[in-house]
C-alpha positions in Angstrom: 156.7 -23.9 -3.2 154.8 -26.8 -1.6 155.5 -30.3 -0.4 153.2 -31.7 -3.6 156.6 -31.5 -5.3 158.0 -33.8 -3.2 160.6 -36.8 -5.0 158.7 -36.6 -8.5 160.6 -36.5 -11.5 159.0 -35.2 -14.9 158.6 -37.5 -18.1 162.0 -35.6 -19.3 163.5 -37.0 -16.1 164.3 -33.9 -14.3 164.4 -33.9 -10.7 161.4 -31.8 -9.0 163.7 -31.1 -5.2 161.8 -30.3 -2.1 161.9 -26.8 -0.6 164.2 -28.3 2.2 166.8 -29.1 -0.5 167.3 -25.2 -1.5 169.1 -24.9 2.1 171.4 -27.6 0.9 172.1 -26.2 -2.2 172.9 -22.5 -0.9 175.7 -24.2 1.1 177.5 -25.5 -1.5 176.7 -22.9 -3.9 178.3 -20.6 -1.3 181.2 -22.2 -0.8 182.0 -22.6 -4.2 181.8 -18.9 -4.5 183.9 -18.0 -2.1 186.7 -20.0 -3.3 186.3 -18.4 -6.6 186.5 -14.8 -4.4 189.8 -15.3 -2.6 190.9 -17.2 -6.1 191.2 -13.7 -7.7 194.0 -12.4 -5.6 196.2 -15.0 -6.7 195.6 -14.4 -10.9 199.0 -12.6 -11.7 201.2 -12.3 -14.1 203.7 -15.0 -14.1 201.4 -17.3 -11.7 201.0 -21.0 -13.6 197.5 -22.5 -13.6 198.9 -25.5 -11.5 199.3 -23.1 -8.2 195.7 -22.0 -8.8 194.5 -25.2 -8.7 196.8 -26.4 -5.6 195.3 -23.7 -3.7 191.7 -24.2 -4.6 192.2 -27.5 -3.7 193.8 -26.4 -0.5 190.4 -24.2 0.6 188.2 -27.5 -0.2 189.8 -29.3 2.2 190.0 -26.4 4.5 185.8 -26.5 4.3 186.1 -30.1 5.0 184.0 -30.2 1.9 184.9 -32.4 -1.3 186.3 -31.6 -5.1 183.7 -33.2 -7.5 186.7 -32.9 -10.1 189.1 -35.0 -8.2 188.7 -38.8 -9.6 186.0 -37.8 -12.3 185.8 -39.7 -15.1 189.7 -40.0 -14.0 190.0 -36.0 -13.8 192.9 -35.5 -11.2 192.5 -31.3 -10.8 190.4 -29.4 -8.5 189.6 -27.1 -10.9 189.5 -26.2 -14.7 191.2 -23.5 -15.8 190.7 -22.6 -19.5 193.2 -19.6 -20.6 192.5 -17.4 -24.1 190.9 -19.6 -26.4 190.3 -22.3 -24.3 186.8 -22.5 -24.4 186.2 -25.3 -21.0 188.0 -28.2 -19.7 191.4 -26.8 -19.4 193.6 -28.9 -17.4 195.7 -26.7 -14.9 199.6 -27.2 -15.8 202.9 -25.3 -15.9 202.4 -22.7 -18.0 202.9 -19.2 -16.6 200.2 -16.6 -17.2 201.6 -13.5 -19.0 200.4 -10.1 -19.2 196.8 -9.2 -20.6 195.8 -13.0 -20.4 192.1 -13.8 -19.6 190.9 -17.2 -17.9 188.6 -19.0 -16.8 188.5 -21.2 -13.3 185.4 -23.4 -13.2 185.0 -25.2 -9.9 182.6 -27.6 -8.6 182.3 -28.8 -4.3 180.5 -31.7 -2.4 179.0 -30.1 0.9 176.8 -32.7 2.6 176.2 -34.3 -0.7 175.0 -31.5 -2.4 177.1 -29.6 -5.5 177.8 -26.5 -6.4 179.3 -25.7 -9.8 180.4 -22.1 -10.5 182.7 -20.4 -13.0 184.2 -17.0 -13.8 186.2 -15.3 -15.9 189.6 -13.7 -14.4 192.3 -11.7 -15.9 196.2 -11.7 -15.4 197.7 -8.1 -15.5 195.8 -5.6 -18.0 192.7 -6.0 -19.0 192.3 -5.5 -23.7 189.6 -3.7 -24.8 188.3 -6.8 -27.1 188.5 -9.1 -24.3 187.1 -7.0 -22.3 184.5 -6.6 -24.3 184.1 -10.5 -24.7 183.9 -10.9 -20.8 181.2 -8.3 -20.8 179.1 -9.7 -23.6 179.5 -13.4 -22.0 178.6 -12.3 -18.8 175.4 -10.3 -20.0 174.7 -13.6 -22.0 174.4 -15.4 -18.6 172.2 -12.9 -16.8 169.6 -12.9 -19.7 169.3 -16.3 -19.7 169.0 -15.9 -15.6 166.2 -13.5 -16.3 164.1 -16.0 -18.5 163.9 -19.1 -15.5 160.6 -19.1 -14.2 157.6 -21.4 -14.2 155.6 -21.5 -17.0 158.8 -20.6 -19.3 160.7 -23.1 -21.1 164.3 -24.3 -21.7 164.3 -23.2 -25.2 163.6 -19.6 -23.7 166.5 -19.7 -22.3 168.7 -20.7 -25.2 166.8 -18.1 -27.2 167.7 -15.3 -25.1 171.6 -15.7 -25.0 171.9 -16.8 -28.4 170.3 -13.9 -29.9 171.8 -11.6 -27.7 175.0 -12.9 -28.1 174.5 -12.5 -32.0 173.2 -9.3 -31.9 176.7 -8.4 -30.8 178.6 -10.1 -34.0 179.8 -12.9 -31.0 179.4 -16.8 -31.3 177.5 -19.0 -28.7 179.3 -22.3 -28.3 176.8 -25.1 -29.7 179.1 -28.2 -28.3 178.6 -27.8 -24.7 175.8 -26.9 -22.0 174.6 -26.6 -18.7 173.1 -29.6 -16.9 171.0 -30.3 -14.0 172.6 -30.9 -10.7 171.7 -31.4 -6.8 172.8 -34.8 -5.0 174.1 -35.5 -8.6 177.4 -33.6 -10.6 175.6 -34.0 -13.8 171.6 -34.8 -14.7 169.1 -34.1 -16.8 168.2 -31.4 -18.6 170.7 -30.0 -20.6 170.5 -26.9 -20.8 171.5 -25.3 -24.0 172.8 -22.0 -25.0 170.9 -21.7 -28.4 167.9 -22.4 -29.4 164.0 -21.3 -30.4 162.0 -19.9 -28.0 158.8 -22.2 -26.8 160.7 -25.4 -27.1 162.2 -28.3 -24.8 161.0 -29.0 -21.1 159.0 -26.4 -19.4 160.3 -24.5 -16.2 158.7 -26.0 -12.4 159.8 -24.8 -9.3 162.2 -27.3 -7.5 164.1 -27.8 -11.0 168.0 -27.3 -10.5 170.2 -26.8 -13.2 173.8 -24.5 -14.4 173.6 -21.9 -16.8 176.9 -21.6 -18.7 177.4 -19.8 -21.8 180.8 -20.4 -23.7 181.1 -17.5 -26.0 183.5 -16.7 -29.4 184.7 -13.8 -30.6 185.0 -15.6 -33.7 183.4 -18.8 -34.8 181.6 -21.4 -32.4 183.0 -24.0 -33.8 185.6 -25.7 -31.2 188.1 -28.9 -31.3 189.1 -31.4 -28.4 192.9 -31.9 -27.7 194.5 -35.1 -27.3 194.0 -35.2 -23.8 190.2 -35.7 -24.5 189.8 -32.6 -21.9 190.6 -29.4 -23.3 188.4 -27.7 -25.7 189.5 -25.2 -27.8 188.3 -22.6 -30.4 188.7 -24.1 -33.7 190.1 -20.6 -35.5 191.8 -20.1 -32.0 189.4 -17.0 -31.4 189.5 -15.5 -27.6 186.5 -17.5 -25.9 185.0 -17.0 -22.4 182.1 -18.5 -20.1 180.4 -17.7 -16.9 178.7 -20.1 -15.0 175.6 -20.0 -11.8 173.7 -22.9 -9.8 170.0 -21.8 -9.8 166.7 -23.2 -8.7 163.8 -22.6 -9.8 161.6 -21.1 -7.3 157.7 -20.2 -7.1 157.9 -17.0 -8.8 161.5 -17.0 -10.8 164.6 -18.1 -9.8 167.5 -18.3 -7.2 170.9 -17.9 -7.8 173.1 -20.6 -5.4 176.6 -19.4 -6.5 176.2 -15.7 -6.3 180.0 -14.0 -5.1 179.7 -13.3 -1.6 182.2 -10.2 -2.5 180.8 -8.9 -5.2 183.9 -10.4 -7.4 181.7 -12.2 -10.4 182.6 -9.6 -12.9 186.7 -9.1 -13.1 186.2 -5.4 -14.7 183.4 -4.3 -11.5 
């Protein structure tokens, strides 16, 4: 990559970054990973959602780092923690986490300015064969659409890869909610959408950085917001799950920001 890059922004307003803002952005993807890591000891059986979030919030502070969450859009949580067919946005509460339940903790962490947004999919107790089967498919669905970023590719490639991959497994991409572009900013253009036709929308430059989140069904894509004008939930209450990385595009492909440090992205590994 090369300094012509430099503060330009491309007629779809999408930030090219320098090469000296990938350092930046490996710090907080890093961090946000490693919360995510030590998150998974405490997913039990009988644990509620608001403890999870306490303690994520507790390690943020510990990092001297910043909760993007906290305050947004008058968010109050750390974290969101979406549980069965909560597809994104759930809001960490009382509830206790029985056996067999699967969940997803999305977390997002200011580190010099810079964020880094991450989500996984965890598991209280044992593990189902369909959801299991769900968290495989989602997570495959990320990594193919991981596969497609690299100049000269575009962001319809990437929708086009998970949503036909997701379909070729009788599974339902979520069509309500994407990824987004992010750096000194939570949320910026381009979004970037799970579904879509290959050869379409913006096309890939190195320096572009942006989330990759697929929210996948086992039944129908369709979802519903709750009263609380946060939580999104599958509209035939279907088992939904999502897995989230920070990339950048690079010269030749892609890096990965918010890769586990432990080797703890995948709850069945």
């Amino acid at each position: 990559m090369t300094d012509i890059h430099k503060g330009r922004t491309t007629k779809d307003g999408i930030r090219i970054h320098e090469v000296a803002d990938f350092a930046g952005m490996r710090a907080a993807g890093a961090l946000a990973a490693t919360i995510l890591d030590e998150i998974a000891e405490h997913v039990t059986v009988g644990q509620t959602t608001a403890e999870l979030d306490r303690i994520i919030e507790e390690k943020i502070i510990a990092a001297g780092a910043k909760s993007a969450t906290i305050g947004y859009k008058g968010y109050q949580h750390a974290s969101c923690i979406s549980v069965n067919h909560v597809v994104c946005h759930g809001i960490p509460g009382d509830k206790k986490l029985k056996d067999g339940d699967i969940l997803n903790i999305d977390v997002t962490v200011i580190v010099d300015g810079w964020f880094g947004d991450t989500s996984r999919m965890y598991v209280a107790g044992k593990l189902a064969r369909k959801p299991e089967r769900l968290i495989e498919i989602t997570h495959e669905a990320l990594m193919k659409g991981i596969e497609i970023v690299k100049p000269g590719n575009t962001f319809g490639d990437i929708g086009h890869a998970i949503q036909s991959f997701v379909e070729g497994h009788r599974m339902s991409v979520v069509t309500d909610f994407c990824g987004h572009g992010l750096g000194r900013v939570f949320h910026a253009p381009p979004n970037v959408l799970h579904y879509g036709k290959a050869g379409t929308k913006s096309v890939l430059e190195p320096g572009m950085f942006f989330t990759i989140e697929p929210m996948v069904n086992l039944g129908r894509a369709e979802t519903k917001t709750l009263a609380d004008d946060w939580t999104a939930v599958t509209r035939d209450k279907s088992l939904s799950a999502q897995f989230e990385h920070s990339i950048g595009v690079t010269e030749d492909g892609c890096e990965i920001f918010t890769l586990s440090p432990a080797g703890k992205f995948h709850p069945t590994y």
